[in-house]
N, C-alpha and C positions, 0 to 999 in steps of 0.2 A: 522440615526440609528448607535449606536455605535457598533464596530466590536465585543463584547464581546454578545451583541444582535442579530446579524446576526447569530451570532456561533450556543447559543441557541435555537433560532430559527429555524436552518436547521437542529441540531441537535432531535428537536422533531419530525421533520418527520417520517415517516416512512420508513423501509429500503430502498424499492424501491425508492420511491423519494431521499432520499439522495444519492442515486445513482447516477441519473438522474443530481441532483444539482452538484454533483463532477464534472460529466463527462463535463458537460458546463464549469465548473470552468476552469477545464484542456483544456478542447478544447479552451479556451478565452485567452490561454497562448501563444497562436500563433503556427505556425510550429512545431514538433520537427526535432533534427537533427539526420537527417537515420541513422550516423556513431556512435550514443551514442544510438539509439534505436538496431545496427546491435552487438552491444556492450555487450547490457542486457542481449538479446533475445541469445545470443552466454553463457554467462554468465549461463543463466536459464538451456540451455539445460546440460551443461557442468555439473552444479549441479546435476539435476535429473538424469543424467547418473552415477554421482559416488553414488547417492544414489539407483540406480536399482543393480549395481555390489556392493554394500554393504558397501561400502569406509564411507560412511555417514551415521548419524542416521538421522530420523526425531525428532521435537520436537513438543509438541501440543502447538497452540497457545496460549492457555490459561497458559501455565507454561512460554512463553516467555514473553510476556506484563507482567509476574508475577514479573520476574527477574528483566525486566524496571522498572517496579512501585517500587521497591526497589532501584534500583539504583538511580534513577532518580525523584523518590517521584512524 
């Protein structure tokens, strides 16, 4: 089956299930490593912190993939 088949394919599922799809996908990636995971996860909080003290706005998803789909077509 060709990758562009595969795609559509999993894509038709349903949310749930593509869930489920991803996450084996990613677990089939092998290990990750703790110091790029302690990385994010440090990263994340840092974020949401400057966005609770007001430092950040949020943005809604739907305006971000907007800007993508323009730049990026």
């Amino acid at each position: 089956m060709a990758k562009n088949e595969v795609l559509n394919a999993a894509l038709a599922l349903p949310p749930d299930v593509r869930v489920e799809v991803a996450e084996k996908l990613l677990d089939s990636l092998g290990p990750l490593d703790p110091e790029i995971e302690a990385a994010w996860a440090a990263e994340a909080r840092d974020r949401f912190e400057a966005y609770e003290r007001g430092e950040i706005k949020a943005v809604p998803g739907q305006q971000v993939f907007e800007r993508l789909r323009q730049k990026y077509g």
